[in-house]
C-alpha positions in Angstrom: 0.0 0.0 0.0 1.0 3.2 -0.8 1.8 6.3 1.4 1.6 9.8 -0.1 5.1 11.4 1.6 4.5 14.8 0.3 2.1 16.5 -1.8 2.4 20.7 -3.2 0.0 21.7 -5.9 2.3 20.4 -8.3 2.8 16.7 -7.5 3.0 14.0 -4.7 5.1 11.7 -4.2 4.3 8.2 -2.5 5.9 4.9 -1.0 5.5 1.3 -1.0 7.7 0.0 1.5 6.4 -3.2 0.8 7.9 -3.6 -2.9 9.8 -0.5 -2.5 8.0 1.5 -5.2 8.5 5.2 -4.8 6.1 7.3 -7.2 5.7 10.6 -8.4 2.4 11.9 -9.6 2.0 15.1 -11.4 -1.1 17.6 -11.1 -2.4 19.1 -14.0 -1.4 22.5 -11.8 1.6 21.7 -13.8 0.4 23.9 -16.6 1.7 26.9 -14.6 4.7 25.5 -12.9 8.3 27.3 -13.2 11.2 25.5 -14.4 12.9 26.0 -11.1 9.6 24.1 -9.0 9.5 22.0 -11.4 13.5 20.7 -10.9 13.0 21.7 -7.4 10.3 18.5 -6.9 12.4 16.5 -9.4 15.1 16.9 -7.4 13.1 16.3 -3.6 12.0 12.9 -5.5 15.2 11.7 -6.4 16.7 13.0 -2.4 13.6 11.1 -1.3 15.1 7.6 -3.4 17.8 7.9 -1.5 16.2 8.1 1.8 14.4 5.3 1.7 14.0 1.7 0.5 13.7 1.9 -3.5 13.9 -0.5 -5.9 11.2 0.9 -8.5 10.9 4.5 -9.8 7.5 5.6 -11.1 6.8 8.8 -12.7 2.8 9.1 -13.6 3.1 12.4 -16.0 -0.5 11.7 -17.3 -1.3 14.7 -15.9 2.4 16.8 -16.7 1.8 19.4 -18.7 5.3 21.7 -18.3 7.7 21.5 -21.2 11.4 21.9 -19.4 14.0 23.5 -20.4 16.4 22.7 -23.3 19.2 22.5 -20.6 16.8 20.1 -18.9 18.3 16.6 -19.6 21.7 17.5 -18.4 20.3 18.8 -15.3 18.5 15.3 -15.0 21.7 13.9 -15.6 23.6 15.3 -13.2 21.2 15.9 -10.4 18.6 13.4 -10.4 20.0 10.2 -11.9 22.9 10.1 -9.8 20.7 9.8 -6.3 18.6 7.0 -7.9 21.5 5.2 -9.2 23.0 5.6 -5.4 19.7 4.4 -4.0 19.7 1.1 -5.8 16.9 1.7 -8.4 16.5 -1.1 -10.8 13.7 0.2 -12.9 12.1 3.8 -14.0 8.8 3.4 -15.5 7.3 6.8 -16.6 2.9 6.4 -17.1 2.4 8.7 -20.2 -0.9 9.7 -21.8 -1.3 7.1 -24.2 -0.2 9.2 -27.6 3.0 10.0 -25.6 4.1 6.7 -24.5 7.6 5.8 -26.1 7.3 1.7 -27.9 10.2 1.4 -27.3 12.2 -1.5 -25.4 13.5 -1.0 -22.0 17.2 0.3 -21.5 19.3 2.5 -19.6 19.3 6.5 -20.7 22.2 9.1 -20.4 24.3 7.9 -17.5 22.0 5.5 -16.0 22.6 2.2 -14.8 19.4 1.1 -14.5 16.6 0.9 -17.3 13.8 3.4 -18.4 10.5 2.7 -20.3 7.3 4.3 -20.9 4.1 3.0 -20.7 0.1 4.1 -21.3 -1.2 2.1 -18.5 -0.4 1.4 -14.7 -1.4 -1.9 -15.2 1.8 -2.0 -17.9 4.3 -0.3 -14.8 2.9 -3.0 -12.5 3.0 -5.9 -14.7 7.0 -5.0 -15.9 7.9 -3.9 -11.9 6.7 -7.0 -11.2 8.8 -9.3 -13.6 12.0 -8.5 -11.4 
């Protein structure tokens, strides 16, 4: 069972201890964020791997509607992947809206050691989380 952790206008961000599932959810309030709140709660989320027991990343951005910055992806890089490779993560799963979801087959991106994928539907994230 899930426990929301935090929650702002812009997001919250949950935890199964159980499996070890941490999860971020976007609002649709996203449509006014600023690039620095938005990095800002990227950045608590990763922090937040690192605190506690995480095996599974999930980013539901159904509901995500900031474009970042072009410098964006090397902030990721730096800032964010680094505390979920130190936390252990073995797999990111990002929920999409359907026409956004990537068909694409799971692998690592940018400096990652773990793999990424994108799916349309939670019961996709569950069913992959759950094959190891």
């Amino acid at each position: 069972m899930s426990n929301s952790i935090y929650h702002d206008e812009y997001g919250t961000i949950s935890h199964d201890g159980g499996v070890g599932v941490l999860e971020l959810t976007w609002s649709a309030a996203t449509d006014h964020i600023s690039e620095a709140d938005f990095k800002a709660l990227m950045a608590r989320f990763a922090q937040t791997a690192e605190q506690m027991p995480t095996k599974y990343v999930v980013v539901d951005a159904r509901d995500l509607h900031h474009r970042p910055d072009a410098d964006f992806d090397g902030w990721y890089d730096a800032n964010v992947t680094p505390c979920f490779d130190r936390a252990g993560v073995a797999k990111l799963a990002f929920l999409m809206r359907p026409a956004e979801a990537a068909e694409a087959e799971p692998s690592p991106e940018g400096p990652a050691t773990f793999p990424t994928a994108y799916f349309d539907s939670m019961q996709s994230v569950r069913d992959w989380l759950r094959t190891g």
